[in-house]
N, C-alpha and C positions, 0 to 999 in steps of 0.2 A: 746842380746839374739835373736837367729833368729827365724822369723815366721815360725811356723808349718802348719796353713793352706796354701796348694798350691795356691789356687789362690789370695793369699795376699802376697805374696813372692817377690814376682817383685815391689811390691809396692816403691815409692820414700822414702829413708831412712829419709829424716828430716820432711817426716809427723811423723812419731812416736817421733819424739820430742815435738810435737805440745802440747801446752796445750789446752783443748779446752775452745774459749772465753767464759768467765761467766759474764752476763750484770747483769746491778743493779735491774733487775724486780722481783718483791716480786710473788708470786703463788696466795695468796690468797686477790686481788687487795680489798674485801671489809670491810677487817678491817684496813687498810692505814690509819694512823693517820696522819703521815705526808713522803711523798717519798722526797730523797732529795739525791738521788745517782745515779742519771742517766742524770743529766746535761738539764733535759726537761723543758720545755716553763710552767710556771704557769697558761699561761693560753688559755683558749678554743681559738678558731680561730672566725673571727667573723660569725654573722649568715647568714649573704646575702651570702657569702662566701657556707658554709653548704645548704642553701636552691636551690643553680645555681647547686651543685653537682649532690642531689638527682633528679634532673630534667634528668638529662644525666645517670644516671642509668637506664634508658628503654634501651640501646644503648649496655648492657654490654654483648650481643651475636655478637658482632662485635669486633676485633682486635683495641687495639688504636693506632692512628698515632705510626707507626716505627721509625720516623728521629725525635719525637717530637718538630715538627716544631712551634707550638704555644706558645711551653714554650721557645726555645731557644729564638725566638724574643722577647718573655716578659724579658728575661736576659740581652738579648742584651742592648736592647732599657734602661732598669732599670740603669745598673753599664756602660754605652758608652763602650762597647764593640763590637769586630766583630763574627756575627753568625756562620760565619763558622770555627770558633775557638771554640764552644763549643760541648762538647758531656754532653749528658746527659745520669743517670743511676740510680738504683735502690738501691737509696741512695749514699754517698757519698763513701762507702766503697765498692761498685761496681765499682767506677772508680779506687781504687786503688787494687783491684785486675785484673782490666785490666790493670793496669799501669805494675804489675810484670808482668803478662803473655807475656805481648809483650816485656819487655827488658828487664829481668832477664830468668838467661838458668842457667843448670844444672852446678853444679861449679863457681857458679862468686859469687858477693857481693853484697850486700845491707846494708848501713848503716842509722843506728837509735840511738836514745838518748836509754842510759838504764832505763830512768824515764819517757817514751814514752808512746802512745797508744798501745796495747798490740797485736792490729787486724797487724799491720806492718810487725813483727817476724814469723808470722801464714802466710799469704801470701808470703812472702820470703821463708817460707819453703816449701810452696806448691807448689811454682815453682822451686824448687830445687833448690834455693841458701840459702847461710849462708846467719844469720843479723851478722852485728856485730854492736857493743853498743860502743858509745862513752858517757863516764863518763859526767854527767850534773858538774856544780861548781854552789855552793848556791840554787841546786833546778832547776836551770834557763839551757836550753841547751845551751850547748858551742858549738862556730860554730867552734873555735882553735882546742877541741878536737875533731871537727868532720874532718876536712878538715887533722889532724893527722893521720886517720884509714883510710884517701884514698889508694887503691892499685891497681897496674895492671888491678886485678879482680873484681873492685867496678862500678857498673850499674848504681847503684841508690842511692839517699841518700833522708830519709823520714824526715820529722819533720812536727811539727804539730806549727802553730803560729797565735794565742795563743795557749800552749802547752796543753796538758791535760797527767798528771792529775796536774802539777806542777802548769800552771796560766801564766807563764810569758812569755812573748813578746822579739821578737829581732825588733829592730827599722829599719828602713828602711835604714840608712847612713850604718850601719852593713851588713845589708843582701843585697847591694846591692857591697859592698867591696867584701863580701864571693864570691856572683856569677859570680864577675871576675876571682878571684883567683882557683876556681873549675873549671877540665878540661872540655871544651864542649862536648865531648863524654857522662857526667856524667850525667844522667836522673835528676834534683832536684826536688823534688817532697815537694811542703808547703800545707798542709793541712789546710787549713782556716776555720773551722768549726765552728770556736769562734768569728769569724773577724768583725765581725759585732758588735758585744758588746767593742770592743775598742775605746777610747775614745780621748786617748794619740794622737796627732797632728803630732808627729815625725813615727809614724807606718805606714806600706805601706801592704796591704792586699796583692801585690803582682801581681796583675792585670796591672797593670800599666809599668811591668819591664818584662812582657811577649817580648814586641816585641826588647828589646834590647838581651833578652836573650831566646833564640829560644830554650833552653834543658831543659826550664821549663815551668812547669805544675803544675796550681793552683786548690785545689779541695774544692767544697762549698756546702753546705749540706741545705736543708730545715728542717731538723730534729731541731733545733737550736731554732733560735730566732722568725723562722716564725712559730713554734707551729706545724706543720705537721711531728711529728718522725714517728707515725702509718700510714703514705703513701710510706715513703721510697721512698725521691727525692732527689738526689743529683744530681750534675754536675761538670766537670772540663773543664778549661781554660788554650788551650798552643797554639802554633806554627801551624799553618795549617799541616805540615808534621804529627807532631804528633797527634792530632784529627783525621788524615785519617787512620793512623794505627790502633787508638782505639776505631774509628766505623768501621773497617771490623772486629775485635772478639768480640765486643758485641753481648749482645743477642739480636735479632730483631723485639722484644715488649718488651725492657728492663723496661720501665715506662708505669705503667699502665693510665689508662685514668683517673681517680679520680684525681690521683699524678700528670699528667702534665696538668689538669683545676686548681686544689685548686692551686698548686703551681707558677703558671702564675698568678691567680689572687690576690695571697698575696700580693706578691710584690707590687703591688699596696695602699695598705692597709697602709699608714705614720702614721696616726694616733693610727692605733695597733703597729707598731714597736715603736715607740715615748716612745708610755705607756711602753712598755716593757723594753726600753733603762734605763727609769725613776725607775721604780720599780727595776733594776736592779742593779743600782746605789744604791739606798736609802737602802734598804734590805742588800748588800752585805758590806757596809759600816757598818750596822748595829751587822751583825754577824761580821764581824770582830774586830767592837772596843770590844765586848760583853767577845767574845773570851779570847784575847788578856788582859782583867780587870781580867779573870779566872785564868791565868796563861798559856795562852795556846799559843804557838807559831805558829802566822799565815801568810802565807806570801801574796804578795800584789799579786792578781788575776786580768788579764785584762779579764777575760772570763764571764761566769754567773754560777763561782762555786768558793770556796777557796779550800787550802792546809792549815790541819792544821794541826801541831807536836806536837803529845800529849809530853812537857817535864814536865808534873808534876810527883812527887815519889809517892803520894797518889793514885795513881790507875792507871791501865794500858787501853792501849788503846783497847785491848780485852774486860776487866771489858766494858769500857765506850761503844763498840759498843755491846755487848750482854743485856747492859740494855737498849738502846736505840731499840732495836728489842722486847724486851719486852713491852714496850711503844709503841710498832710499829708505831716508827718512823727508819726512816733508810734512812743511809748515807752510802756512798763509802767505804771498805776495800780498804789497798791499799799494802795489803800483796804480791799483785799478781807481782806488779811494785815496787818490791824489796823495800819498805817503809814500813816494817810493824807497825814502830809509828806513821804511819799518817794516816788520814783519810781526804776525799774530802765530801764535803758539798755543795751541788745546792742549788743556792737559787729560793727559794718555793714559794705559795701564802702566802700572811701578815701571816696567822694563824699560819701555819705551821715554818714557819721562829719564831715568836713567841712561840709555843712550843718547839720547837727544845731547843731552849735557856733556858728554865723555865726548863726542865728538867735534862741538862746541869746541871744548876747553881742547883736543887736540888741532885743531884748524888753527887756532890761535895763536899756538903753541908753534905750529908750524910757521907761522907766519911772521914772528919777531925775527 
């Protein structure tokens, strides 16, 4: 159907295919009994951390550093990396919309998992290419059927590792066979947002395989496991070529000044990631054996959330997320990423992870 308003007429045809993203944020934040769909940090960031910030809020009539030169060195110096390999942005899903702008064009490709991040397919079409979706096997992305849907026309290929919303990891002996086999023209683009909660010895976050492979581009988020999602501080790691392209179209106070202090000084912080490594182990192991005693099919998450498949016949996975919203507690739909019997589940503070489950087990209970 074509547009009737004139001045919307000219508009790029695969925005109107766009759905627009719908995150896991509840409206009315103070009856939260328990949030557990949005993949966020359980917990506060520390206080000396909060107390350096408000100091530097007298400051906020002045622009913040443009090149955020304080936080790339704290990256650098943190994961042994080279500074002028990184860009930083306004959050992590700012670098991957510069990532399309600059090497996807009108008519070409970009391939994704169809059980991917949903933000992928939205930026592919705001730059005016197709995504196209290569089929997951077992939940898990297949790099066989991705390296399948390569064509003349294909720019870019995104994946997220660990994946979201699915959990699973490709190991490093894999993904580093794939990035031979993929032509050097082809952007590869790993989303690392999770990377830091893996635990697995055989996994390569991807940092490491930059300099043999110059057409890739690693992206890392502070939203994660350093507790900072409300700053919106992300960054990506590629090829000096490529950081030069994707700091001349960034915006030129992409990170504001909170974002690149609190996020410079996290890093620092061992003993809050420690805790958080811990709790995130112990909890997610938790709801998984919990799960899985219920009847519930769950599969093994390297991230700080599970995939679970409602296969029970006593109640649908609708029933179970409409009672769990009544209880307001809430967990992931995953209707949107073509699973509509699954659901994803972050894991929360003890409480919350705790109710989550009591309620669970009485829904069920209820329901025989």
């Amino acid at each position: 159907m074509k547009n009737k308003i004139p001045y919307l007429k000219d508009i790029k045809p695969g925005i109107n295919k766009i759905s627009k993203y719908v995150s896991g944020e509840i409206k009315d934040k103070k009856i939260i009994a328990a949030k557990l769909s949005s993949n966020e940090s359980p917990f506060e960031i520390p206080s000396n951390i909060i107390n350096s910030i408000i100091k530097e809020l007298r400051y906020s009539n002045k622009y913040p550093d443009g090149d955020s030169e304080i936080l790339k060195s704290a990256i650098a110096k943190n994961f042994k990396i080279k500074k002028n390999q990184i860009v930083c942005g306004n959050g992590s899903d700012d670098i991957l919309s510069l990532i399309c702008l600059a090497f996807s064009r009108e008519d070409s490709e970009v391939i994704c998992s169809n059980n991917g991040f949903l933000f992928y397919p939205i930026i592919t079409y705001s730059s005016g290419a197709k995504p196209i979706y290569a089929e997951t096997e077992n939940f898990s992305i297949s790099i066989k059927n991705i390296k399948e849907k390569i064509s003349k026309k294909t720019k870019i290929i995104f994946f997220a590792n660990p994946n979201n919303p699915t959990g699973s990891i490709i190991l490093k002996k894999e993904l580093v066979k794939a990035l031979k086999e993929i032509p050097k023209n082809i952007i590869v683009v790993i989303d690392g947002a999770y990377a830091e909660y893996v635990i697995d010895k055989e996994f390569s976050d991807g940092l490491d395989l930059v300099k043999k492979f110059p057409n890739l581009i690693i992206t890392r988020t502070f939203s994660k496991i350093y507790a900072l999602a409300a700053f919106r501080v992300g960054w990506g790691y590629s090829s000096p070529e490529i950081i030069q392209i994707l700091e001349k179209i960034r915006g030129p106070f992409n990170v504001n000044l909170v974002a690149q202090l609190a996020a410079s000084k996290i890093l620092r912080e061992e003993k809050f990631i420690n805790k958080s490594i811990k709790h995130n182990i112990k909890y997610k192991n938790l709801i998984e054996k919990e799960l899985k005693e219920m009847g519930f099919l769950v599969f093994k998450g390297h991230g700080n959330f599970l995939l679970v498949k409602n296969s029970l016949e006593i109640i649908s996975t609708k029933q179970i997320l409409r009672y769990l919203e009544k209880k307001n507690i809430y967990v992931r739909s995953l209707r949107a990423y073509n699973l509509p019997e699954c659901f994803r589940v972050s894991v929360g503070k003890r409480k919350e992870n705790i109710l989550f489950l009591k309620e669970i087990k009485k829904l069920l209970k209820r329901s025989c």
